[in-house]
mmCIF file of the N, C-alpha and C atoms, coordinates in Angstrom:
data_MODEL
# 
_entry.id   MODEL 
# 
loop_
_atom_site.group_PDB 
_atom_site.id 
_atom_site.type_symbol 
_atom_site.label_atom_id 
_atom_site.label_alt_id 
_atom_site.label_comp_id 
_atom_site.label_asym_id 
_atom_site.label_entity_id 
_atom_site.label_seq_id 
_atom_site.pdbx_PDB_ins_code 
_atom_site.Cartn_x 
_atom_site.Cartn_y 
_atom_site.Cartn_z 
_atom_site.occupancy 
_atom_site.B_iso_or_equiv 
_atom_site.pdbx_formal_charge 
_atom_site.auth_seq_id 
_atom_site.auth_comp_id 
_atom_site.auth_asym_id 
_atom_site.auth_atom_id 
_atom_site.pdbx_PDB_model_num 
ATOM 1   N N  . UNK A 1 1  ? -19.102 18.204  58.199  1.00 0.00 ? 1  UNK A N  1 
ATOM 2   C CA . UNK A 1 1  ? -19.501 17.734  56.894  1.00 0.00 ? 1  UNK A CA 1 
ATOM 3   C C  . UNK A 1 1  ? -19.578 18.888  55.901  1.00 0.00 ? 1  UNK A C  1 
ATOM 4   N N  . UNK A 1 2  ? -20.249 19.924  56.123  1.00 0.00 ? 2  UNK A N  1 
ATOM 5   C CA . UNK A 1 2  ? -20.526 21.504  55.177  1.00 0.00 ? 2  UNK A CA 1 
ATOM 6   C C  . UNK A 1 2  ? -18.692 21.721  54.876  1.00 0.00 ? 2  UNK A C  1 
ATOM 7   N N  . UNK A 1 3  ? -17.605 21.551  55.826  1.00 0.00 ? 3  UNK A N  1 
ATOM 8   C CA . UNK A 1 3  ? -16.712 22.356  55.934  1.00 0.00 ? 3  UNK A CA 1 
ATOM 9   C C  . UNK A 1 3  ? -15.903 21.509  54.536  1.00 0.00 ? 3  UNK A C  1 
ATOM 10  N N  . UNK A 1 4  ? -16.364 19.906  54.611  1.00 0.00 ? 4  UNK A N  1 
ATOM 11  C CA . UNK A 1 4  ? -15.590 18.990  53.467  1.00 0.00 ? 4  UNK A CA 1 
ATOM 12  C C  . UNK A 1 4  ? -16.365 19.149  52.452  1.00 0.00 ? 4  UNK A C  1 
ATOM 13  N N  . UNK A 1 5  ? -17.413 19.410  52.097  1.00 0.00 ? 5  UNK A N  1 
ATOM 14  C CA . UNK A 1 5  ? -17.816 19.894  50.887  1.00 0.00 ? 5  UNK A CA 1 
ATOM 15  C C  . UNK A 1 5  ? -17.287 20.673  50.083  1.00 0.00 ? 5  UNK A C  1 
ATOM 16  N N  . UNK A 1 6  ? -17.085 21.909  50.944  1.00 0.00 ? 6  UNK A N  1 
ATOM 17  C CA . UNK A 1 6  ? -16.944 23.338  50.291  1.00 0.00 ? 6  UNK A CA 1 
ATOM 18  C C  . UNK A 1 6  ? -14.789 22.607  49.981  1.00 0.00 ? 6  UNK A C  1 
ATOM 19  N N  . UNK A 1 7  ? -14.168 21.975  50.708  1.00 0.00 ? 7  UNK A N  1 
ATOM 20  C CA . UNK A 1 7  ? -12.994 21.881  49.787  1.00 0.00 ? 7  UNK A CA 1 
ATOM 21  C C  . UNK A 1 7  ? -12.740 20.893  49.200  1.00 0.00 ? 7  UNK A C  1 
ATOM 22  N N  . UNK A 1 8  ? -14.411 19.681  49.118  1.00 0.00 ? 8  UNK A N  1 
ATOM 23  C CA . UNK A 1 8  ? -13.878 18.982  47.593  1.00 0.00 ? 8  UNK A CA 1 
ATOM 24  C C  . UNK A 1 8  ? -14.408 19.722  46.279  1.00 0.00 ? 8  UNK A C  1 
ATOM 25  N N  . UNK A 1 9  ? -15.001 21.577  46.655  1.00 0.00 ? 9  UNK A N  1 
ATOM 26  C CA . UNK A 1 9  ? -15.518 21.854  45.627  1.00 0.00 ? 9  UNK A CA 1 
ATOM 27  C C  . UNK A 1 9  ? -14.957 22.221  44.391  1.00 0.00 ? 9  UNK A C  1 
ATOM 28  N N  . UNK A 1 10 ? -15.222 22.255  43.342  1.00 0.00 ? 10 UNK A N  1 
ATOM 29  C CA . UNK A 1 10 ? -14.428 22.443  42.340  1.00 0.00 ? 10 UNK A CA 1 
ATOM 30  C C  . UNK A 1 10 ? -14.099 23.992  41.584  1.00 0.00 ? 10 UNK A C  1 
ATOM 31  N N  . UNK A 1 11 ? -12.709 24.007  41.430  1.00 0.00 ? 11 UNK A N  1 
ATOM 32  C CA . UNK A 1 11 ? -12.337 25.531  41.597  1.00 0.00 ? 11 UNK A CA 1 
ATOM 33  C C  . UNK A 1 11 ? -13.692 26.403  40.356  1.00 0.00 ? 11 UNK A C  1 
ATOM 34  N N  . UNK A 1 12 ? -13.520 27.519  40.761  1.00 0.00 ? 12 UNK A N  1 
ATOM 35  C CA . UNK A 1 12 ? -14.849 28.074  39.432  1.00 0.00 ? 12 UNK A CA 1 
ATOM 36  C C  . UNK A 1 12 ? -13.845 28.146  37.953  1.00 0.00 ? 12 UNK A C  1 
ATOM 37  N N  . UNK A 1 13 ? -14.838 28.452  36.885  1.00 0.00 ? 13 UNK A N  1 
ATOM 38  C CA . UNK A 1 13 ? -14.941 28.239  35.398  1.00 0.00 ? 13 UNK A CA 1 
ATOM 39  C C  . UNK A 1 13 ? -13.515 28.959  35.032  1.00 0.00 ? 13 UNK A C  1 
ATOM 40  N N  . UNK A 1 14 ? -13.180 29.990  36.042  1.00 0.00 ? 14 UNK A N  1 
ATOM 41  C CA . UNK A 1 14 ? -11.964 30.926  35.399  1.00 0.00 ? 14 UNK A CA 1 
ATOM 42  C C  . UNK A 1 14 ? -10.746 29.799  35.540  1.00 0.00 ? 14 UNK A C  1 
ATOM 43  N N  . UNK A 1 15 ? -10.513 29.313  36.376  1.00 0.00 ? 15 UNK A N  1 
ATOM 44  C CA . UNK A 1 15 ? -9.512  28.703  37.187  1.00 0.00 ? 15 UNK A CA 1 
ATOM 45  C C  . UNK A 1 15 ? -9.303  27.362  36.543  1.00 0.00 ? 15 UNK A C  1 
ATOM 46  N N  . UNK A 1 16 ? -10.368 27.214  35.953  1.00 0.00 ? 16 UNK A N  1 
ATOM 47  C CA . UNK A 1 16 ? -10.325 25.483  35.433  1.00 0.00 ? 16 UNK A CA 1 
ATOM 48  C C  . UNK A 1 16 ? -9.797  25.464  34.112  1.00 0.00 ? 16 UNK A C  1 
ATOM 49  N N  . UNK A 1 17 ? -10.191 26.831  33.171  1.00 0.00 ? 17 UNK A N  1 
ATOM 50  C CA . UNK A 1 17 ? -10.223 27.438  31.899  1.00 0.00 ? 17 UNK A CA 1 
ATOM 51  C C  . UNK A 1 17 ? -8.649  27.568  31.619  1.00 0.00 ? 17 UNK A C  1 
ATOM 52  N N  . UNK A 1 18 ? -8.287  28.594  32.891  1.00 0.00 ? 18 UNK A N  1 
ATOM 53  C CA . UNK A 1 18 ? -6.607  28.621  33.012  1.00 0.00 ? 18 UNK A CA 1 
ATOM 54  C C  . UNK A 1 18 ? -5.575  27.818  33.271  1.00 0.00 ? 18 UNK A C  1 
ATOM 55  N N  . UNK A 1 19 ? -6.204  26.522  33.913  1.00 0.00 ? 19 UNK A N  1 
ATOM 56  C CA . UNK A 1 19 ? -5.586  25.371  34.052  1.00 0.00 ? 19 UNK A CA 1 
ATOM 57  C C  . UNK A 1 19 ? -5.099  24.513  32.938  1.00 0.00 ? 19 UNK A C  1 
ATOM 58  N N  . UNK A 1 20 ? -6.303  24.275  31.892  1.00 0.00 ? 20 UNK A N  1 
ATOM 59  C CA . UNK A 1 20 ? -6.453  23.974  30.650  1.00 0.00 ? 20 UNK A CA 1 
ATOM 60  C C  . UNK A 1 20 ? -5.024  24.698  29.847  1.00 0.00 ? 20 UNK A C  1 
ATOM 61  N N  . UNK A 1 21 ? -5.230  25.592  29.752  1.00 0.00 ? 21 UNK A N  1 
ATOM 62  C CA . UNK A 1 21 ? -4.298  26.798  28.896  1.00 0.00 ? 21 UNK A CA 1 
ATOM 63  C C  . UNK A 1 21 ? -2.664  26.422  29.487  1.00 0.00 ? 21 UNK A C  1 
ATOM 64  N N  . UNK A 1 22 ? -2.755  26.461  30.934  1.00 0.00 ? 22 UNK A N  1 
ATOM 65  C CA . UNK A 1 22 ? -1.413  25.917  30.985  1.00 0.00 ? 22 UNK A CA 1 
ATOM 66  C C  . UNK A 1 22 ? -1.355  24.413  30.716  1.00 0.00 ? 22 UNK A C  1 
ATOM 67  N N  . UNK A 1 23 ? -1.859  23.648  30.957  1.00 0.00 ? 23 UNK A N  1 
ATOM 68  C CA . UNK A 1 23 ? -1.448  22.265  30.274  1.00 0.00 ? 23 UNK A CA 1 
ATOM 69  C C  . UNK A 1 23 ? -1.274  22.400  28.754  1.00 0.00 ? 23 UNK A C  1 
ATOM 70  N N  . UNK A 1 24 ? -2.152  22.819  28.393  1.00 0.00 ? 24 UNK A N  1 
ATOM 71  C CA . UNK A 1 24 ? -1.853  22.699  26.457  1.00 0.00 ? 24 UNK A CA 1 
ATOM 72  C C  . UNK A 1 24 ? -0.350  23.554  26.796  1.00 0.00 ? 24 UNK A C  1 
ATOM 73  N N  . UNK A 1 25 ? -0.001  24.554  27.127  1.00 0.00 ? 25 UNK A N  1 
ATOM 74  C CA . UNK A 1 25 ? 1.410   25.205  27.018  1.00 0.00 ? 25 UNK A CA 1 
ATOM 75  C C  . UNK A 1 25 ? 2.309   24.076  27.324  1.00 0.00 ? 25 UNK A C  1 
ATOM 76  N N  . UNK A 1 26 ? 2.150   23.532  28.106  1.00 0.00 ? 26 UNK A N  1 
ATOM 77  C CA . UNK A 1 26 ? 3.465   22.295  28.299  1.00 0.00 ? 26 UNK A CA 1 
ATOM 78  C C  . UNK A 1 26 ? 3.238   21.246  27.205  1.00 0.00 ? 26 UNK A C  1 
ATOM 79  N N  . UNK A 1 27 ? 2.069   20.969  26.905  1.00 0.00 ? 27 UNK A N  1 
ATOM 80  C CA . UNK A 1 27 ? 2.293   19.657  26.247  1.00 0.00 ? 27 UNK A CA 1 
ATOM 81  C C  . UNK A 1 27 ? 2.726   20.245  24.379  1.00 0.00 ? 27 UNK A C  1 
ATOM 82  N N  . UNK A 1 28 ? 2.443   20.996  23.883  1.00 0.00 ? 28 UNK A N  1 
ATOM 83  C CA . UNK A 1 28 ? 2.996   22.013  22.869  1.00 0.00 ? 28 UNK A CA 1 
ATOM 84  C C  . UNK A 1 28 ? 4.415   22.020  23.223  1.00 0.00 ? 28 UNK A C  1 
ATOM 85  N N  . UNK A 1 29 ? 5.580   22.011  24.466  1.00 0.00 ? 29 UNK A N  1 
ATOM 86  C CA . UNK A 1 29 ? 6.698   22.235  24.263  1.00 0.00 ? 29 UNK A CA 1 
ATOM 87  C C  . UNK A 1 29 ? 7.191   20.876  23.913  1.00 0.00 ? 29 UNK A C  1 
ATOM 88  N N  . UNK A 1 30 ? 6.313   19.432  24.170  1.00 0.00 ? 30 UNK A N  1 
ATOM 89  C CA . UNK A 1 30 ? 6.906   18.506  24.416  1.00 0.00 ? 30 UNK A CA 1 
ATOM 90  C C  . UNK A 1 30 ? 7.112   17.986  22.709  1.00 0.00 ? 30 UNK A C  1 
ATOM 91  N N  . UNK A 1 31 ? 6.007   18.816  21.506  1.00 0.00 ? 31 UNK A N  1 
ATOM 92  C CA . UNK A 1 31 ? 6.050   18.292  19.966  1.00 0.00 ? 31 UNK A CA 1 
ATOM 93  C C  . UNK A 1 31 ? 7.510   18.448  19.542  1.00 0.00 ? 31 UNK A C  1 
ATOM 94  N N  . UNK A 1 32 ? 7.747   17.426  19.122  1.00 0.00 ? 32 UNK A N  1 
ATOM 95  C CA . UNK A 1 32 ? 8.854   17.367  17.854  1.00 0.00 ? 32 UNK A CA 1 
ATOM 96  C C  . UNK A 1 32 ? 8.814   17.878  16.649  1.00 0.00 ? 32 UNK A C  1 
ATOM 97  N N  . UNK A 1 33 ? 8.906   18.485  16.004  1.00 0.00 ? 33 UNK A N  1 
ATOM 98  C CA . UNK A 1 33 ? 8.956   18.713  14.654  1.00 0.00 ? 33 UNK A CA 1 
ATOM 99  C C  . UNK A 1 33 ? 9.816   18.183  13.978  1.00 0.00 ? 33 UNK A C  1 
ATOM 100 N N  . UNK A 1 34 ? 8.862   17.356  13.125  1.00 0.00 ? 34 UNK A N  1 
ATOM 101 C CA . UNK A 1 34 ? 10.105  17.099  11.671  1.00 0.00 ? 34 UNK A CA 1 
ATOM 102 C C  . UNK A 1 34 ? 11.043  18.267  10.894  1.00 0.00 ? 34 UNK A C  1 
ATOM 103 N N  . UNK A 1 35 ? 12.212  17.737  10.781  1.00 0.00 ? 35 UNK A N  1 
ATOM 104 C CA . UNK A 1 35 ? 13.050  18.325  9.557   1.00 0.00 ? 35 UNK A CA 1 
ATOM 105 C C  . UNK A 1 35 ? 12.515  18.984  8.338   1.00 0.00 ? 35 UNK A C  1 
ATOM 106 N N  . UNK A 1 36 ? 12.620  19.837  7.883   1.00 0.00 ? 36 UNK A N  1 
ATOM 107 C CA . UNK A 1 36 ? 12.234  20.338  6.286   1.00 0.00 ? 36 UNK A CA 1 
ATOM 108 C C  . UNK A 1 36 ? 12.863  19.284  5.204   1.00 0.00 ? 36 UNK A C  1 
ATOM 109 N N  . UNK A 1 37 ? 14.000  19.051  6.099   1.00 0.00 ? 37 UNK A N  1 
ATOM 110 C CA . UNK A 1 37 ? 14.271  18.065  4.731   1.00 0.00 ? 37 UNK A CA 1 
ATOM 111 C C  . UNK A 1 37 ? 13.662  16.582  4.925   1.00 0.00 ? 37 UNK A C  1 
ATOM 112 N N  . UNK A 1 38 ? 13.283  16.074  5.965   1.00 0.00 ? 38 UNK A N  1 
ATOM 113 C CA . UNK A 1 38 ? 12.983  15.095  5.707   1.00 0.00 ? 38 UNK A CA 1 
ATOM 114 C C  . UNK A 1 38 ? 11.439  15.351  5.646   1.00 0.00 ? 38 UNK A C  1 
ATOM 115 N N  . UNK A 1 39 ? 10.616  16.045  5.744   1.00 0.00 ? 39 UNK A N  1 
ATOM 116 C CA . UNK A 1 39 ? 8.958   16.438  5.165   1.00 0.00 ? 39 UNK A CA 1 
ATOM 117 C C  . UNK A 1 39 ? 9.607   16.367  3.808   1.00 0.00 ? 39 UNK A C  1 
ATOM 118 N N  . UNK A 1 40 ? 10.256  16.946  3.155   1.00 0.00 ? 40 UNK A N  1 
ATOM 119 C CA . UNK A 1 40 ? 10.796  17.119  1.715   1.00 0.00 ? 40 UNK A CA 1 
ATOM 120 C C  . UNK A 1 40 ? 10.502  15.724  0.858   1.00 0.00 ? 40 UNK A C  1 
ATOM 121 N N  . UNK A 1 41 ? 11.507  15.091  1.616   1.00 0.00 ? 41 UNK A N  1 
ATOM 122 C CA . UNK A 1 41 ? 11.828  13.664  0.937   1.00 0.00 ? 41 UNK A CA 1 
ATOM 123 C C  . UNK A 1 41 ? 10.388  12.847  1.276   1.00 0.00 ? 41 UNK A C  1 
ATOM 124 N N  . UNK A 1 42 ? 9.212   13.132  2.360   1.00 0.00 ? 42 UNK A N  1 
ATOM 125 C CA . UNK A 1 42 ? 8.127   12.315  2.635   1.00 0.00 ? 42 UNK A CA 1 
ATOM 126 C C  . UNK A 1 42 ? 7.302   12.561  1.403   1.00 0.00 ? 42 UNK A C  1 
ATOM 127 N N  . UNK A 1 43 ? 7.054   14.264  0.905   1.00 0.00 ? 43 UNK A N  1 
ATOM 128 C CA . UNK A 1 43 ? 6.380   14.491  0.096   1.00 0.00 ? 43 UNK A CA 1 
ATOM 129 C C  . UNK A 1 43 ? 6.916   13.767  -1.955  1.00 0.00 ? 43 UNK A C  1 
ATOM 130 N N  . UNK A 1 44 ? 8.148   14.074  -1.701  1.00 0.00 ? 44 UNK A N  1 
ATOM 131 C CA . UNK A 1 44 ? 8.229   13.633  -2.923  1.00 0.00 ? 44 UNK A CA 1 
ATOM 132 C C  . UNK A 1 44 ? 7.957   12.199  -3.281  1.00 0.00 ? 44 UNK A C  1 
ATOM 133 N N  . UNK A 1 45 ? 8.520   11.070  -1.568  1.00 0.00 ? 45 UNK A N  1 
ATOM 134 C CA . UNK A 1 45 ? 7.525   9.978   -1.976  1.00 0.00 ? 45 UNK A CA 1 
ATOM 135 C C  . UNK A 1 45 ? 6.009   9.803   -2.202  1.00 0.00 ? 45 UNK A C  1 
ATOM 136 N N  . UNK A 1 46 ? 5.722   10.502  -1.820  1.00 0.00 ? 46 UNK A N  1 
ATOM 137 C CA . UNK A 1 46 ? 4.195   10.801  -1.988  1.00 0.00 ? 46 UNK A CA 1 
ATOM 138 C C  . UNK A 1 46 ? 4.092   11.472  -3.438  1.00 0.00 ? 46 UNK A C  1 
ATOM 139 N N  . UNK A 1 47 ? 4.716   11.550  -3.950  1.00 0.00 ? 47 UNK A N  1 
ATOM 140 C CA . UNK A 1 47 ? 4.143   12.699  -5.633  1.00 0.00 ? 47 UNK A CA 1 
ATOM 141 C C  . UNK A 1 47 ? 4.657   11.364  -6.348  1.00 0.00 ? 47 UNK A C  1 
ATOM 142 N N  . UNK A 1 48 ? 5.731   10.678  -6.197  1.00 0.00 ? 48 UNK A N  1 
ATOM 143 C CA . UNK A 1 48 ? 5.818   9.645   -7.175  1.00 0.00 ? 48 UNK A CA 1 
ATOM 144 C C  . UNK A 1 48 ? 5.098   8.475   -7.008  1.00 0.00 ? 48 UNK A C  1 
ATOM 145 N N  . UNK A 1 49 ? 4.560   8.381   -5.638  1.00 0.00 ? 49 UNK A N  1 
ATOM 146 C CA . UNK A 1 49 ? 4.036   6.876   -5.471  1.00 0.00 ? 49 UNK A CA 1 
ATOM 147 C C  . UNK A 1 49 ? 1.847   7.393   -6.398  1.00 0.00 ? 49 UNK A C  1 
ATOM 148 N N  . UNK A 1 50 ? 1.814   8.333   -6.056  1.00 0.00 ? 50 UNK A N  1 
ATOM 149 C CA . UNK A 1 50 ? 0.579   8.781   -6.608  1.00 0.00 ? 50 UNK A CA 1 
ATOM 150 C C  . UNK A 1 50 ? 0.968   8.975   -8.198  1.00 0.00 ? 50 UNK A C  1 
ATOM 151 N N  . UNK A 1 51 ? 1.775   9.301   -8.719  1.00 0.00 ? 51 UNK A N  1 
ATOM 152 C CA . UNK A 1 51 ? 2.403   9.274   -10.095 1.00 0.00 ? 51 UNK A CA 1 
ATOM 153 C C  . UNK A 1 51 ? 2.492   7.688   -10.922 1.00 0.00 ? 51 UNK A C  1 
ATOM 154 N N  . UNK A 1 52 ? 2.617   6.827   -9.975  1.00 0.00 ? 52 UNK A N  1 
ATOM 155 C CA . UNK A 1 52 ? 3.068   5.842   -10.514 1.00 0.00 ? 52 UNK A CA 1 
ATOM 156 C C  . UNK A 1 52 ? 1.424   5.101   -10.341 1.00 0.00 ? 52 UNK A C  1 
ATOM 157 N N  . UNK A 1 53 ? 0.888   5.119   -9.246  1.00 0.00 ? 53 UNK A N  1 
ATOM 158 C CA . UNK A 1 53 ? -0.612  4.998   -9.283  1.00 0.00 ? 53 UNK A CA 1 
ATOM 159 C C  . UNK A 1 53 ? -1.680  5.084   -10.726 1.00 0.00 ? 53 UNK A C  1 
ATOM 160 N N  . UNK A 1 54 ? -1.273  6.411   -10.984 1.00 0.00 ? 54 UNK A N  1 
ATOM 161 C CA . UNK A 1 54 ? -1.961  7.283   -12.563 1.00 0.00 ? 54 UNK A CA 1 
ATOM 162 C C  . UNK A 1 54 ? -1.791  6.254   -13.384 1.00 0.00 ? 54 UNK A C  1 
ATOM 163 N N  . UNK A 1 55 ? -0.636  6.432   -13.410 1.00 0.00 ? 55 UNK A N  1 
ATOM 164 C CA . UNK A 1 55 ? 0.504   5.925   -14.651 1.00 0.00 ? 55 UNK A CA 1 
ATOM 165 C C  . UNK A 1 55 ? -0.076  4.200   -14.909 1.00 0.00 ? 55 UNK A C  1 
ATOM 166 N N  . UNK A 1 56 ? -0.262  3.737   -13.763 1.00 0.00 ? 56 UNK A N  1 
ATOM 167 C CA . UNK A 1 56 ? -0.771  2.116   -13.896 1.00 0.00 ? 56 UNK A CA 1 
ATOM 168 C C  . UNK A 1 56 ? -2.767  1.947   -14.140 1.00 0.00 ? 56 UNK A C  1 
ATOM 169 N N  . UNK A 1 57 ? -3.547  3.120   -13.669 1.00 0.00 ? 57 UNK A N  1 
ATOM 170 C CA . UNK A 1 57 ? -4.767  3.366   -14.068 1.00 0.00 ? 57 UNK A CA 1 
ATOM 171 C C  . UNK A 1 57 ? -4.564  3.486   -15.293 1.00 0.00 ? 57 UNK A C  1 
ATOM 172 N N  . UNK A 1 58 ? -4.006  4.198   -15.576 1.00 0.00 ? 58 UNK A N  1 
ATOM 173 C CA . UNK A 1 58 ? -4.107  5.020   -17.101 1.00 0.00 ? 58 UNK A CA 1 
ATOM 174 C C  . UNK A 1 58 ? -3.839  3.638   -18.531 1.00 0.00 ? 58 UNK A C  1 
ATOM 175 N N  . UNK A 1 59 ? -2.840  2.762   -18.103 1.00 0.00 ? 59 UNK A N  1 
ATOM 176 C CA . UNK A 1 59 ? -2.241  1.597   -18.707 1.00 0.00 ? 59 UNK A CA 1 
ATOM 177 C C  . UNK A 1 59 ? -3.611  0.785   -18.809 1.00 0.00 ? 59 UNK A C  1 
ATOM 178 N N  . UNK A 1 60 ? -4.325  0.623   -17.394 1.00 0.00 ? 60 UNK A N  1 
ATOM 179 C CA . UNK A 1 60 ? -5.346  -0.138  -17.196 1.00 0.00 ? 60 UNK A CA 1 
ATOM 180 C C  . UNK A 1 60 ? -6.670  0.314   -18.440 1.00 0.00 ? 60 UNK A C  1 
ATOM 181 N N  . UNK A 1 61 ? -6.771  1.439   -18.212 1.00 0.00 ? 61 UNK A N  1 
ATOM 182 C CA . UNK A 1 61 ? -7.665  1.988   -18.875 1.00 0.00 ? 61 UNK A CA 1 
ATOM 183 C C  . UNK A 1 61 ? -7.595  1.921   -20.354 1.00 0.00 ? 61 UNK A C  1 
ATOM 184 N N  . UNK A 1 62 ? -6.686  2.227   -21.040 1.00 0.00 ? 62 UNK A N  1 
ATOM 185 C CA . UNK A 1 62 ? -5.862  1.735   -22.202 1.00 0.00 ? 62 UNK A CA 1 
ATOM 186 C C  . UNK A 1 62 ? -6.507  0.386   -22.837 1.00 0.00 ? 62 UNK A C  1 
ATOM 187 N N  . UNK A 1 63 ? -5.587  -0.478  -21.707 1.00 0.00 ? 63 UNK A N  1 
ATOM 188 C CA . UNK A 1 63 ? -5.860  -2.004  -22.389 1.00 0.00 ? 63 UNK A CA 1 
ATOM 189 C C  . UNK A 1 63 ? -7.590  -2.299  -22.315 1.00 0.00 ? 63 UNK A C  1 
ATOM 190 N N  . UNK A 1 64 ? -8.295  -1.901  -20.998 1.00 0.00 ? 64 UNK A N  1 
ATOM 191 C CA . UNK A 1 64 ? -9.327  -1.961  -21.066 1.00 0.00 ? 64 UNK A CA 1 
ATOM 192 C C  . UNK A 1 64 ? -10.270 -1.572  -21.896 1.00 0.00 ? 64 UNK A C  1 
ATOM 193 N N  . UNK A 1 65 ? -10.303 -0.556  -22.692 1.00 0.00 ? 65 UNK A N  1 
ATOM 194 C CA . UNK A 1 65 ? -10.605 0.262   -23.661 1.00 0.00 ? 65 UNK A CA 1 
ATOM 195 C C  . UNK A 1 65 ? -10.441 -0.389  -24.906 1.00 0.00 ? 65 UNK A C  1 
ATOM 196 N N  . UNK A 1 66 ? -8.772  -0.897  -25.335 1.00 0.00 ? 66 UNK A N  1 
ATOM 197 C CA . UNK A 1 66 ? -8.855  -1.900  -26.305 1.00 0.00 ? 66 UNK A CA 1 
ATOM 198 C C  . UNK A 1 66 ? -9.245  -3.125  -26.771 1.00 0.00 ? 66 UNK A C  1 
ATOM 199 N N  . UNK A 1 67 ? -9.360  -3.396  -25.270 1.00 0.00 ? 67 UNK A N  1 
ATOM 200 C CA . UNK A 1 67 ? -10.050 -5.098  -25.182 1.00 0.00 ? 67 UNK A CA 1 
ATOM 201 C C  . UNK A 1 67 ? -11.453 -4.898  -25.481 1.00 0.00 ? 67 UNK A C  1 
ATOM 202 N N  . UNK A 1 68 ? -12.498 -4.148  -25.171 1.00 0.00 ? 68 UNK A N  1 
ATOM 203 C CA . UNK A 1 68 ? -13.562 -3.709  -25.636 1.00 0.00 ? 68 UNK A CA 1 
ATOM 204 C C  . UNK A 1 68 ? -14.039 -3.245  -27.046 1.00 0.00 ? 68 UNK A C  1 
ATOM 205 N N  . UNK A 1 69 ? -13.238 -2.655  -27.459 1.00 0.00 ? 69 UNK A N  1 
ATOM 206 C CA . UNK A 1 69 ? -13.359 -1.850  -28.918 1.00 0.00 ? 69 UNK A CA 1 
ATOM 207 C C  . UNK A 1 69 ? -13.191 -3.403  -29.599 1.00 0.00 ? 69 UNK A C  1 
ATOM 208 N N  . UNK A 1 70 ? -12.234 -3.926  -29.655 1.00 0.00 ? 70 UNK A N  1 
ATOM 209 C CA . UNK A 1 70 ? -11.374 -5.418  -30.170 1.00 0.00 ? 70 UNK A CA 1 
ATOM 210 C C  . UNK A 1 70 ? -12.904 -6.345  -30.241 1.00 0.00 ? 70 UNK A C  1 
ATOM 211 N N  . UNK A 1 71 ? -13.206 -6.684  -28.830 1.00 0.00 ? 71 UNK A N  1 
ATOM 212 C CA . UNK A 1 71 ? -14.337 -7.490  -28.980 1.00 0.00 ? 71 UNK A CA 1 
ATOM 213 C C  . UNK A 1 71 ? -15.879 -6.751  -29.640 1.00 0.00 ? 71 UNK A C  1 
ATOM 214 N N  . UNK A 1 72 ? -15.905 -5.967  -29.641 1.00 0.00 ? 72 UNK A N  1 
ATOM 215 C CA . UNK A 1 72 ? -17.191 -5.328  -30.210 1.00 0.00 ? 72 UNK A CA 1 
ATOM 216 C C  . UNK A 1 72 ? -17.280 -4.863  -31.724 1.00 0.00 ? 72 UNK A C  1 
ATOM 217 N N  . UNK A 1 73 ? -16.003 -5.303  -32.101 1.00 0.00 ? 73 UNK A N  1 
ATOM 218 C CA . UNK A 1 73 ? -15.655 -5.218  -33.845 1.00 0.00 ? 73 UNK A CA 1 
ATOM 219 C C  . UNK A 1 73 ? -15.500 -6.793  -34.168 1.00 0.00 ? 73 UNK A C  1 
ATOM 220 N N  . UNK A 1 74 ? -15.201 -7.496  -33.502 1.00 0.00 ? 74 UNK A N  1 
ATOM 221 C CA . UNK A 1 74 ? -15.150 -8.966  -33.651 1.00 0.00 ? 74 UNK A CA 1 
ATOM 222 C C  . UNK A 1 74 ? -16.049 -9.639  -33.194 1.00 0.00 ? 74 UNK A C  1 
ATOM 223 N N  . UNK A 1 75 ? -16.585 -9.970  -32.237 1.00 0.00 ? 75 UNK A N  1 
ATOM 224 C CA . UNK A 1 75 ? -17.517 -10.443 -31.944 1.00 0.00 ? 75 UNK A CA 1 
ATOM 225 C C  . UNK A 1 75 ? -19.532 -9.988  -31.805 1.00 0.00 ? 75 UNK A C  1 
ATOM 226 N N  . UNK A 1 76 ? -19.968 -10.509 -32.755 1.00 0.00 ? 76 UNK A N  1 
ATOM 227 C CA . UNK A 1 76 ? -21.252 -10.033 -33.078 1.00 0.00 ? 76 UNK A CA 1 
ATOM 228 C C  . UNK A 1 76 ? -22.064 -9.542  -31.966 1.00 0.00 ? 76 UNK A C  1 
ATOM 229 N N  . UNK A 1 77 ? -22.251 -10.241 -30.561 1.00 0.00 ? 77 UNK A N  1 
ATOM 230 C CA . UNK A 1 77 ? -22.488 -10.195 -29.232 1.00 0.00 ? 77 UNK A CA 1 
ATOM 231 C C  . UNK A 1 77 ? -22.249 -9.100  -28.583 1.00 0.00 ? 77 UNK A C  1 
ATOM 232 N N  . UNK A 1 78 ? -21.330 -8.711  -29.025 1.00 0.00 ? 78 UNK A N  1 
ATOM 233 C CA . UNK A 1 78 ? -20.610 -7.625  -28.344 1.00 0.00 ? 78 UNK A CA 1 
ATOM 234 C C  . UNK A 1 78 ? -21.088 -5.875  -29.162 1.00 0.00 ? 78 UNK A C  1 
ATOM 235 N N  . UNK A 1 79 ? -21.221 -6.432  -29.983 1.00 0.00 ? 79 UNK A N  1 
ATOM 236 C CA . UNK A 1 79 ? -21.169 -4.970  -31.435 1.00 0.00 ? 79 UNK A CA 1 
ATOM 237 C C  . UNK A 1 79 ? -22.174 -4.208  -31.473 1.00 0.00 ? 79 UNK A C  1 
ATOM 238 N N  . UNK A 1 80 ? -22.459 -2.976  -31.289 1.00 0.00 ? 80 UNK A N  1 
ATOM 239 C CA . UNK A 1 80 ? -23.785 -2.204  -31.595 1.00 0.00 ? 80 UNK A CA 1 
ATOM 240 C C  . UNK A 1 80 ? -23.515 -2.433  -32.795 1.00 0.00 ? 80 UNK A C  1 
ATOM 241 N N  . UNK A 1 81 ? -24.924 -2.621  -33.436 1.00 0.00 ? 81 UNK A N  1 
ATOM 242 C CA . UNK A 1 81 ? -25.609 -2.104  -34.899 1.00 0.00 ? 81 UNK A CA 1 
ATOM 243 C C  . UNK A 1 81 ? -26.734 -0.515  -35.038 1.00 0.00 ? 81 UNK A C  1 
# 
């Protein structure tokens, strides 16, 4: 029984540490990296789709802004004095 202990024991801290280190080394060879050009083309969809985002706040904000001013010159309810 003592003799199956000692070899289900578990290797010490160095051995387990280095084990670690080689697995991350293999699984690091297995990444793909994207293309430069196609990161390229991901980012620029990304600068216009956030561009076009603005661009439709900004419209929003606009009309919203006018619809307010509009009713608070026209309608008494609405109007600081």
């Amino acid at each position: 029984m003592a003799v199956k202990e000692k070899q289900e024991k578990k290797p010490n801290i160095f051995k387990r540490i280095g084990q670690k280190f080689k697995n991350l080394k293999s699984e690091f060879k297995k990444i793909t990296w994207a293309s430069p050009k196609s990161v390229f083309k991901s980012f620029l969809i990304v600068v216009v789709y956030v561009a076009l985002i603005a661009l439709a706040i900004g419209i929003a904000d606009l009309v919203l802004t006018w619809l307010f001013e509009f009713m608070a010159s026209t309608i008494p309810a609405f109007g600081v004095k």
